[in-house]
C-alpha positions as a printed Julia matrix, in Angstrom:
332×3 Matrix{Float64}:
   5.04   19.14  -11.01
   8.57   18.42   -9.02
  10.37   15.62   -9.9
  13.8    14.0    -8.28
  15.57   13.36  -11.31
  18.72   11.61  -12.53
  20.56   13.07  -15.4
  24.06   11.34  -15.59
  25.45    8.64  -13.86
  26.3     9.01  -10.39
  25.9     8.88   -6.57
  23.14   10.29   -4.27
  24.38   13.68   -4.04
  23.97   14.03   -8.0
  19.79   13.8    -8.49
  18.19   17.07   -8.77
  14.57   18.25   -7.96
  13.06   19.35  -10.84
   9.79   21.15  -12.57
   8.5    18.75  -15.08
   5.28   18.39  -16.98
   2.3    16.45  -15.8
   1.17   13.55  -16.52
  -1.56   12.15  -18.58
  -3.27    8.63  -19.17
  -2.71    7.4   -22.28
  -4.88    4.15  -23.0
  -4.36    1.38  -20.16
  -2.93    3.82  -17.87
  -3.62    5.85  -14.74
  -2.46    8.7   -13.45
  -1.55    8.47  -10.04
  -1.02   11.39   -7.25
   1.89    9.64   -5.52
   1.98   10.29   -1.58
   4.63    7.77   -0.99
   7.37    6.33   -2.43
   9.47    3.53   -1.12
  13.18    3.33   -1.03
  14.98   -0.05   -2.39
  18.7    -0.72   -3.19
  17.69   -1.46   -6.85
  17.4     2.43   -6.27
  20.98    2.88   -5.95
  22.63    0.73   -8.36
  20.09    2.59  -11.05
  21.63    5.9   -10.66
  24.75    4.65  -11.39
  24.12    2.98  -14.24
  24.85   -0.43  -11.99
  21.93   -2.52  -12.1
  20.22   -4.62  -14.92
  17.62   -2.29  -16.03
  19.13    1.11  -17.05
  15.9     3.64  -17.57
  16.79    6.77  -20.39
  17.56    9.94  -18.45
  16.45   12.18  -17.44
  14.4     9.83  -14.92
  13.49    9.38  -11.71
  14.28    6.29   -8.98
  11.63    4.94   -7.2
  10.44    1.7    -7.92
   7.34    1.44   -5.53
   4.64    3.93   -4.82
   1.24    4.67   -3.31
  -1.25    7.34   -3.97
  -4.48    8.12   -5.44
  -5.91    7.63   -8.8
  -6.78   10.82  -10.31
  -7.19    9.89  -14.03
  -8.14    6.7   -15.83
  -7.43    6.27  -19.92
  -9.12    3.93  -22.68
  -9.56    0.49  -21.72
  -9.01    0.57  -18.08
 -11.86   -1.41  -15.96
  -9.26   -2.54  -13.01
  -9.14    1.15  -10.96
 -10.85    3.89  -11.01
 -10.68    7.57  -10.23
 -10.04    7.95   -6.56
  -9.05    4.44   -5.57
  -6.17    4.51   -3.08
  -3.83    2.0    -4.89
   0.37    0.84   -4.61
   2.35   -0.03   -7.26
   5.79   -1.47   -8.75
   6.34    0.47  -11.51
  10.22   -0.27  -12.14
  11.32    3.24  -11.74
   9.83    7.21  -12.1
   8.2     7.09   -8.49
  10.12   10.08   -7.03
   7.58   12.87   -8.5
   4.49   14.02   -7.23
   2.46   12.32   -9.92
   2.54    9.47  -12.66
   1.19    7.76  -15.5
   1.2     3.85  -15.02
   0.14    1.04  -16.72
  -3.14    0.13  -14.52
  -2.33   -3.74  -14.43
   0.82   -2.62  -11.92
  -1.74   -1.35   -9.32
  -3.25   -3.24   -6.76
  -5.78   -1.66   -4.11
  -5.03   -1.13   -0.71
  -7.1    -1.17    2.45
  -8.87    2.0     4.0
  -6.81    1.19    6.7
  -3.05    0.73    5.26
  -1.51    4.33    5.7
   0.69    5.49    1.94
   3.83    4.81    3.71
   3.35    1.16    4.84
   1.65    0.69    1.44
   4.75    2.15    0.24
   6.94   -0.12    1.82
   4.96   -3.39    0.73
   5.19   -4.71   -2.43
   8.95   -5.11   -3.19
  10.46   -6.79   -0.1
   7.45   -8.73    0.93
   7.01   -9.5    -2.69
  10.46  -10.45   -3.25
  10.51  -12.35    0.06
   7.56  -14.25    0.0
   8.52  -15.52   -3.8
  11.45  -16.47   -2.68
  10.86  -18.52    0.11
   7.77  -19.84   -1.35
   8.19  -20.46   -4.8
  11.84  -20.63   -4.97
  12.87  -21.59   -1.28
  10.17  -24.21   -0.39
  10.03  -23.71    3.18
   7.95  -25.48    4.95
   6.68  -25.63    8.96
   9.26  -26.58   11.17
  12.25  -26.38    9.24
  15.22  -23.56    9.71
  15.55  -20.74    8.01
  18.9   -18.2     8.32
  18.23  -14.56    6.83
  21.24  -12.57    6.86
  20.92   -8.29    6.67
  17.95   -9.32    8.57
  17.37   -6.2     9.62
  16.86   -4.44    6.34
  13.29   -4.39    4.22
  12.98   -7.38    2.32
  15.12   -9.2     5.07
  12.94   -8.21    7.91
   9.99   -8.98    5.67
  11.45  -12.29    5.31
  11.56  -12.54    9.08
   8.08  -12.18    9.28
   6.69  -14.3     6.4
   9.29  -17.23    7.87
   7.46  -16.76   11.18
   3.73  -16.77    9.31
   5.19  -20.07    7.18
   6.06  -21.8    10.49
   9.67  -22.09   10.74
  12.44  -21.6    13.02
  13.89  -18.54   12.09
  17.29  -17.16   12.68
  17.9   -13.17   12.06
  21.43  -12.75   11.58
  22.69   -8.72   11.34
  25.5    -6.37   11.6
  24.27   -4.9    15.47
  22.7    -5.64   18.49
  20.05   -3.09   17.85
  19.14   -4.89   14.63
  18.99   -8.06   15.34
  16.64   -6.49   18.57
  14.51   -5.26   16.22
  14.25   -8.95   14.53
  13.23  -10.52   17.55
  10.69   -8.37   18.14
   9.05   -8.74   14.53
   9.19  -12.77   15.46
  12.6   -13.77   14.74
  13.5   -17.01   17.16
  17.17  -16.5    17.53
  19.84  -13.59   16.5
  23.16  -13.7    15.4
  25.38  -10.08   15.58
  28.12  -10.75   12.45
  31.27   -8.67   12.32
  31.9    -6.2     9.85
  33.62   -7.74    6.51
  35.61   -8.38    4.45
  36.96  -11.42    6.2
  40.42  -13.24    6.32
  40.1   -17.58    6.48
  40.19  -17.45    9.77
  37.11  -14.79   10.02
  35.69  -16.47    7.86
  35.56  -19.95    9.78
  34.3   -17.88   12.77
  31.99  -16.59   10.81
  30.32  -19.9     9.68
  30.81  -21.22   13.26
  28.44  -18.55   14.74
  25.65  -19.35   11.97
  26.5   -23.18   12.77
  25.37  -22.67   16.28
  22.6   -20.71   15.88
  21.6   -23.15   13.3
  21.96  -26.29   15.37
  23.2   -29.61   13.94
  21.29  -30.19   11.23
  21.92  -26.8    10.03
  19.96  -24.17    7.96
  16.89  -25.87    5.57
  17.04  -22.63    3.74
  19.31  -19.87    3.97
  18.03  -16.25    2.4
  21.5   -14.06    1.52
  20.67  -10.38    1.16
  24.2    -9.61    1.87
  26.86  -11.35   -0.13
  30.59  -10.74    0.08
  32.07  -12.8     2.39
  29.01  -13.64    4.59
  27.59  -16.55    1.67
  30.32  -18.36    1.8
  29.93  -18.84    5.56
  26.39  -18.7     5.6
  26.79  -21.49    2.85
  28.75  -23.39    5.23
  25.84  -24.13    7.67
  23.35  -25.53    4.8
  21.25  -28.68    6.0
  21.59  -31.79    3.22
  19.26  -31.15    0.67
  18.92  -27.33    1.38
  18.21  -24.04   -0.26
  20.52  -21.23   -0.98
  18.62  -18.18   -1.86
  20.79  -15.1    -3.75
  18.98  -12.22   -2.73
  21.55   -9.4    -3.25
  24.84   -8.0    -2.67
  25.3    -5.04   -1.06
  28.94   -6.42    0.61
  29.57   -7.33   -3.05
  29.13  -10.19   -5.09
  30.53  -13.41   -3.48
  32.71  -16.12   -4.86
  31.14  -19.37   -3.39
  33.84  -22.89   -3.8
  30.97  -25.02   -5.45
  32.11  -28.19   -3.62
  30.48  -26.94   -0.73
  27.04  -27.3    -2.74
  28.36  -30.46   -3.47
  28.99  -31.76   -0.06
  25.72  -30.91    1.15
  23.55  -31.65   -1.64
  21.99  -28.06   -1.73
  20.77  -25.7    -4.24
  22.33  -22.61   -4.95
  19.14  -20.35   -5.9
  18.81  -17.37   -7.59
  15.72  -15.01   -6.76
  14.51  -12.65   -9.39
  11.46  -11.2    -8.57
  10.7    -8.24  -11.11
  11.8   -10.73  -13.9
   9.25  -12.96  -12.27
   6.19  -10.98  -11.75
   6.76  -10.41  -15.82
   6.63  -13.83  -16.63
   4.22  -15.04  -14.51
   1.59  -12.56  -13.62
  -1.24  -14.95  -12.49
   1.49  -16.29  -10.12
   2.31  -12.99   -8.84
  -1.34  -11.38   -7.98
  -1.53  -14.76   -5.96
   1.04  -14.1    -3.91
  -0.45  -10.36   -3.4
  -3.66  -11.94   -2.76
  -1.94  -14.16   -0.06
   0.41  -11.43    1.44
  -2.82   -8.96    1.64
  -4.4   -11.67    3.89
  -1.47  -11.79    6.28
  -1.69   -7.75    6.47
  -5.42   -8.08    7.27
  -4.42  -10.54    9.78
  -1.71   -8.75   11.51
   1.07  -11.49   10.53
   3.21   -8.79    8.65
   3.27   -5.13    8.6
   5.96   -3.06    7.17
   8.58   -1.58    9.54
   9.37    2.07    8.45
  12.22    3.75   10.16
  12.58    6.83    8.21
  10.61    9.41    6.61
  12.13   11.79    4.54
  10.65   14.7     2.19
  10.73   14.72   -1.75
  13.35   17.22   -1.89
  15.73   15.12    0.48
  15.41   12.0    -1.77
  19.35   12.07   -2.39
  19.71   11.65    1.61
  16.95    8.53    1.63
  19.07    6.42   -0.44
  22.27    7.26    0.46
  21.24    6.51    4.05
  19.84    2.82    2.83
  23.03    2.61    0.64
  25.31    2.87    3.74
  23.03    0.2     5.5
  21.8     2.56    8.0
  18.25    1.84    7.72
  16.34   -0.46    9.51
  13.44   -1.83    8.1
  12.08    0.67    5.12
  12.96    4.0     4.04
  10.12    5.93    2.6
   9.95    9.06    0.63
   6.86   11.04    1.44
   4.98   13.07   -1.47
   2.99   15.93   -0.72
């Protein structure tokens, strides 16, 4: 079968499509023909050796898939041969097939096409733990998401629409921040490109101040970093949440009086350490963010397709923060 494989350290431009041998089901495991696989940041930082899991090489990125099951081994009662199933599986979902442990593999709907199913567990996973479990947020309060435009930020657009609150979609463009409003966002905010000086800074934190309103942000979800949390930080309401999501402008420096002044919690968000230690938790939350598909309250936003042997390009176009909404690699 073809694999995209990673076999040193290194950019984008450095995995290679491979032959490699097929897969079988050893006991608890399924083999899955994978027709999608999503596209995540994690993705990134794993070929080069930058992120806190580091996989043996040779092996492929891709930490989120959908396909079909095609073979079952010992012990396996949850799916069966032919069920059309996603999956977080950590990493090896840029192949045309794989053997999984079956507990990672939830069922989808008839009617959920591979590449929204693709595009589904990770950031609305990651969001809706976050804001739920870690964040708190209730109706009516205010919630800023900055890189609000990207997957799990626009999937925490949506699920902070669904949970009731105010939400404000703050992005690098125009065209982004569009694209927020239309999945339910309340109010944009176009940022600047950093790194800032004190004085863009200020600005900064001035803009997300006004969007906020007076009482400022109840929960603020940082997918971005760098020099945006410490102005995003600026505009917490007393007693609010500071979610650290990721760092793609780098990872911030934050003067801990602020957190201080206001009372807030800085909170850190670790979802794939999460569904580990609390599994029960975790198929809740799948149970609850299947029921707001069904519903029509969220649906994944994919703005790019690309093919298996252009899997370099997908994530160097979501590592240059490009993408709007999901990239998915497609698997035939």
């Amino acid at each position: 079968m073809k694999a995209i494989l990673s076999t040193a350290p290194g950019g984008p431009e450095t995995l290679l499509l491979q032959d490699i041998a097929g897969a079988d089901a050893g006991p608890g495991q399924a083999v899955v023909s994978i027709r999608a696989c999503g596209v995540n940041y994690p993705d990134f930082l794993m070929i080069e050796d930058k992120y806190q899991f580091k996989p043996p090489r040779p092996f492929s990125p891709g930490s989120e898939i959908s396909g079909v099951v095609t073979a079952i081994g010992g012990g396996v009662t949850d799916v069966k041969v032919g069920d059309r199933v996603l999956g977080s599986i950590g990493s090896g979902g840029m192949r045309e097939e794989i053997a999984v442990d079956a507990a990672r593999l939830t069922a989808i709907p008839d009617g959920m096409p591979f590449d929204e199913a693709a595009a589904f567990l990770m950031t609305y996973g990651t969001s809706y733990y976050a804001l739920k479990d870690r964040g708190f947020l209730k109706p009516g309060q205010t919630l800023l998401v900055t890189g609000a435009a990207g997957g799990v930020g626009l999937a925490a657009v949506e699920l902070g629409r669904a949970m009731g609150a105010r939400v404000i979609a703050a992005a690098s463009s125009q065209q982004k921040v569009d694209l927020c409003l239309a999945r339910g966002a309340d109010l944009g905010v176009v940022y600047p490109a950093g790194p800032f000086d004190r004085d863009g800074q200020k600005a900064l934190a001035d803009q997300f101040k006004q969007a906020c309103g007076a009482d400022g942000a109840d929960v603020v979800y940082d997918g971005v970093g760098g020099d945006y949390a410490e102005a995003a930080l600026r505009c917490m309401a007393w007693e609010g949440r500071f979610l650290v999501i990721g760092f793609p402008a780098g990872i911030p420096r934050v003067p801990l009086n602020l957190a201080l002044l206001k009372s807030c919690d800085i909170v850190g968000v670790f979802w794939g350490a999460a569904v580990a230690r609390d599994p029960a938790g975790h198929q809740a939350n799948i149970k609850a963010l299947m029921a707001l598909y069904a519903t029509g309250k969220i649906k994944p936003y994919v703005s790019e397709h690309f093919p298996l042997a252009r899997a370099g390009e997908a994530i160097s176009h979501l590592a240059g923060r490009k993408a709007l909404g999901k990239v998915v690699v497609m698997v035939d």
